[in-house]
C-alpha positions in Angstrom: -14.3 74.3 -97.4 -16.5 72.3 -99.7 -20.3 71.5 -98.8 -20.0 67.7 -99.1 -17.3 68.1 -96.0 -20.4 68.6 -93.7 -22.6 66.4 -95.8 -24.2 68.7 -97.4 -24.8 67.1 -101.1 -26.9 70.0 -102.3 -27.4 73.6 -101.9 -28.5 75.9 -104.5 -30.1 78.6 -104.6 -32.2 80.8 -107.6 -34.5 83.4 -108.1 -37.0 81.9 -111.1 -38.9 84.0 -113.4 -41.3 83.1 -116.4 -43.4 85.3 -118.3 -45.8 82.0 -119.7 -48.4 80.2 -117.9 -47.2 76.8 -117.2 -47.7 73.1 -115.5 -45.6 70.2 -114.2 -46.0 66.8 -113.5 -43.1 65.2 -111.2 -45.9 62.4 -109.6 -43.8 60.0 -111.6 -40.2 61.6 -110.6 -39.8 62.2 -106.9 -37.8 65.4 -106.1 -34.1 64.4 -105.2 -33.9 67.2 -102.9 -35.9 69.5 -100.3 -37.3 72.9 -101.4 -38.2 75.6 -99.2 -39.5 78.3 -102.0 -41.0 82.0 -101.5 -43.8 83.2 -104.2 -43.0 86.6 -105.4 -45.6 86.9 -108.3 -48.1 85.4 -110.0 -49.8 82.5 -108.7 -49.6 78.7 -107.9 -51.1 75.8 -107.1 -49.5 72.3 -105.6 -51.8 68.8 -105.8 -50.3 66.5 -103.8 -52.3 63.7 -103.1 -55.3 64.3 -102.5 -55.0 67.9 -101.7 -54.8 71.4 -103.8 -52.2 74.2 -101.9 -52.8 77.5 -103.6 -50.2 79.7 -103.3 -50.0 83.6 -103.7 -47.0 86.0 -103.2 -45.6 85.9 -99.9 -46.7 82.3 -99.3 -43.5 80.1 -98.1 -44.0 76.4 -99.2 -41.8 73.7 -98.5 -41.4 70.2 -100.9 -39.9 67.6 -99.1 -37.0 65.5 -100.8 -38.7 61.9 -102.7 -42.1 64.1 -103.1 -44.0 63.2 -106.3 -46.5 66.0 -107.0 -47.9 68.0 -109.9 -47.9 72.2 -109.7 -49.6 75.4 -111.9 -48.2 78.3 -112.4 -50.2 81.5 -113.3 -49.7 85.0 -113.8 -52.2 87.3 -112.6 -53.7 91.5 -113.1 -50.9 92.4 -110.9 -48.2 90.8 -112.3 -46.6 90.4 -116.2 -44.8 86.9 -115.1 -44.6 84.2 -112.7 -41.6 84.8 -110.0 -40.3 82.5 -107.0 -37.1 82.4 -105.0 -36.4 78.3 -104.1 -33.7 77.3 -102.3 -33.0 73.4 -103.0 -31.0 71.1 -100.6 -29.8 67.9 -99.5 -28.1 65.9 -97.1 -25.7 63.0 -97.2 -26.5 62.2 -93.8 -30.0 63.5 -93.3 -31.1 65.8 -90.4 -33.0 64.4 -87.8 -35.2 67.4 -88.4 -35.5 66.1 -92.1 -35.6 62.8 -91.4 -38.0 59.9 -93.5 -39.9 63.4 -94.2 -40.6 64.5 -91.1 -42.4 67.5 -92.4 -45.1 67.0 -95.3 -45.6 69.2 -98.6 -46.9 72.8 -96.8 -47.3 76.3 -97.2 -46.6 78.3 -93.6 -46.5 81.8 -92.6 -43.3 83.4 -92.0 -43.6 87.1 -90.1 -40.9 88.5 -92.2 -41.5 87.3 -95.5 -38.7 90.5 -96.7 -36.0 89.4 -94.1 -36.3 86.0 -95.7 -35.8 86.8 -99.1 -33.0 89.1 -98.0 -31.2 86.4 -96.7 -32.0 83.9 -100.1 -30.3 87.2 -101.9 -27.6 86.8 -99.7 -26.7 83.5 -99.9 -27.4 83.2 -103.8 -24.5 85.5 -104.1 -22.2 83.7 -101.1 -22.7 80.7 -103.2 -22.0 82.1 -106.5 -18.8 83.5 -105.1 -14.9 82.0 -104.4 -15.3 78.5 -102.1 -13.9 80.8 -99.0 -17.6 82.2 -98.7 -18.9 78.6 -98.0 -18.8 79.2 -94.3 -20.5 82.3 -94.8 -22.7 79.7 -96.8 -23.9 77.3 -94.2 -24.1 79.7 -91.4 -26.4 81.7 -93.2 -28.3 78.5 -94.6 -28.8 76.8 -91.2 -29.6 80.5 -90.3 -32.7 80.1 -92.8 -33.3 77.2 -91.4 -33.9 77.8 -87.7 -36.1 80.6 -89.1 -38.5 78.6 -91.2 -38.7 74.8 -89.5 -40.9 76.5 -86.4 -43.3 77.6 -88.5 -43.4 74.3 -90.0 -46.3 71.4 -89.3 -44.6 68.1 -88.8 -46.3 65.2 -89.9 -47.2 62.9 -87.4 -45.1 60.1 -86.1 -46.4 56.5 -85.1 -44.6 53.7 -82.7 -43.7 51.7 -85.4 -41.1 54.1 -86.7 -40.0 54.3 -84.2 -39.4 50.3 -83.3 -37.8 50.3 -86.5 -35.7 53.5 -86.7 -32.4 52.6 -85.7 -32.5 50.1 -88.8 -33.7 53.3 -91.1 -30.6 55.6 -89.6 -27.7 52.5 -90.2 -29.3 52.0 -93.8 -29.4 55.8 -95.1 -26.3 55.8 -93.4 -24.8 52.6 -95.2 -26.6 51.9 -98.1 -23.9 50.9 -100.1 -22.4 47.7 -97.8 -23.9 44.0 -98.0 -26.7 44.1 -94.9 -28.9 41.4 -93.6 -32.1 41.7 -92.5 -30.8 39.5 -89.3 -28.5 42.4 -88.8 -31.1 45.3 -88.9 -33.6 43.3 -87.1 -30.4 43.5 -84.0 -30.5 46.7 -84.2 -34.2 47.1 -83.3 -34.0 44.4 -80.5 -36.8 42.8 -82.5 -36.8 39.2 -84.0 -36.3 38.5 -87.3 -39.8 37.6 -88.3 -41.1 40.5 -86.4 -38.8 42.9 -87.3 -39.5 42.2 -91.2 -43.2 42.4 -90.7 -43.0 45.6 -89.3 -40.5 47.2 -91.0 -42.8 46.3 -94.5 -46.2 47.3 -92.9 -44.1 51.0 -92.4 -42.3 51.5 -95.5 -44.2 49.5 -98.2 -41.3 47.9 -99.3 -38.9 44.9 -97.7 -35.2 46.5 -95.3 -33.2 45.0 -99.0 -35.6 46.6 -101.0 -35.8 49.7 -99.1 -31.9 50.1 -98.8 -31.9 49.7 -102.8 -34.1 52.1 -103.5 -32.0 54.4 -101.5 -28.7 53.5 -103.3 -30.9 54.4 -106.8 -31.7 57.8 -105.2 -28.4 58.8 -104.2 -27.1 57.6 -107.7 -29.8 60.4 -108.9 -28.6 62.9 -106.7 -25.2 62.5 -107.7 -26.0 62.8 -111.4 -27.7 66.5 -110.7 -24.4 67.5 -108.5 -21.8 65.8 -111.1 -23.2 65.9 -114.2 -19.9 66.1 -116.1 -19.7 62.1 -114.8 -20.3 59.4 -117.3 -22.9 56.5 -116.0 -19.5 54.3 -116.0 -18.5 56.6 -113.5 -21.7 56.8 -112.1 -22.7 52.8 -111.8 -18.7 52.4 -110.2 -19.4 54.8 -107.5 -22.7 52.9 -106.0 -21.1 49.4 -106.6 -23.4 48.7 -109.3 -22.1 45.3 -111.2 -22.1 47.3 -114.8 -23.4 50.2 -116.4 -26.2 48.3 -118.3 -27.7 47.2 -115.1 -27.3 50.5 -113.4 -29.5 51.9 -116.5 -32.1 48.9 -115.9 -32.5 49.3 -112.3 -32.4 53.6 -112.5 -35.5 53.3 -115.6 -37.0 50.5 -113.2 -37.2 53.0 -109.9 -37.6 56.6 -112.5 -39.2 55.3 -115.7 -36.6 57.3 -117.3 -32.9 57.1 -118.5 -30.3 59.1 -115.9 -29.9 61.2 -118.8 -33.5 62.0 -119.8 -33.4 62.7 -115.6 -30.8 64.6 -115.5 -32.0 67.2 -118.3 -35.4 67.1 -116.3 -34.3 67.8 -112.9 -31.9 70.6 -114.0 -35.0 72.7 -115.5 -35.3 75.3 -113.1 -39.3 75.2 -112.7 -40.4 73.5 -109.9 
């Protein structure tokens, strides 16, 4: 069974270890997938926004997928490196739970910070092993799941996502087919005019623009899980007109090449 047949695009799984002090900067490079990380040693600290989350070991944290934040990484008297076990995923068809990032950038308390890493242990090496172990794979990571999304904070929800969310599910859903905003707005029940006005006041951006920027994305995603593919490949598979103007438009959303991303987003340090 392969993880894409229940639309999962991502799953990996690594312990991370550094003996040097270090920074990152991704405010200009949002994440292309969701994080849900244990600190082992050393310390951290996440600025996102407007807010600082220090993190020690034994401190869960979760990044959500399209976050742009900075992070430090330090060791401390205790420890001779920095250490943290992250597990990174994504969905083709996202999770309710997950969905238009239900759950902000967080630290939480988990009782049994050892069962948890147990389990990352565990499905590290399920992963790492023959494509038979996948099923062992997903239970265990949905396993994780139910374990850490109670002790989550979820981020709260206003109307007006809720006017416009059936237009939000058809366009992560389809955001590679021809849509008009007449179309999405019929899905809402709402007028055209009214429907547009809202849906912009949400999201920042107009439904066509939005729907773009989620065709870019999911080009980036697919770069980090096929990066054997060549950007002809690449620009064919998201109906991009060539692979000039799939470069333009990726540099336009990223500020960067899909190659310079791709070597970026493979470093394992998040």
């Amino acid at each position: 069974m392969e993880l894409n047949e229940i639309d999962i695009t991502t799953l990996i799984v690594n312990k991370y270890t550094d003996g040097h002090n270090y920074t990152r900067n991704y405010n200009g490079e949002p994440r292309p997938f969701h994080t849900i990380a244990i600190m082992l040693q050393g310390t951290g600290t996440l600025f996102y926004k407007k807010t600082q989350i220090p993190l020690s070991p034994g401190n869960v944290f979760y990044i959500p997928q399209n976050s742009t934040y900075a992070s430090a990484w330090e060791m401390d008297d205790k420890h001779a490196c920095i250490s943290y076990f992250s597990m990174h995923f994504a969905f083709e068809k996202p999770l309710k739970e997950f969905y238009d990032n239900s759950y902000p950038l967080q630290k939480f308390h988990v009782q049994d910070v050892v069962d948890l890493i147990e389990k990352y242990e565990r499905l590290q090496r399920y992963l790492l092993s023959a494509p038979e172990s996948n099923y062992f794979s997903v239970s265990l990571f949905f396993e994780i799941l139910a374990t850490v999304l109670p002790k989550m904070s979820v981020a709260p929800s206003g109307s007006l996502v809720q006017k416009i969310e059936p237009a939000l599910e058809y366009l992560h859903k389809n955001f590679n087919r021809s849509v008009s905003v007449k179309q999405l707005a019929a899905l809402c029940y709402l007028s055209e005019s009214r429907f547009f006005t809202l849906f912009k006041k949400q999201m920042g951006v107009s439904p066509i623009q939005y729907k773009n920027q989620l065709r870019i994305k999911r080009a980036a995603q697919y770069i980090l899980i096929y990066p054997y593919k060549s950007i002809e490949e690449t620009a064919n598979e998201f109906n991009f007109s060539s692979p000039v103007f799939f470069i333009r438009q990726f540099k336009k959303h990223f500020g960067t090449t899909p190659f310079q991303y791709k070597n970026k987003m493979l470093n394992p340090n998040l």
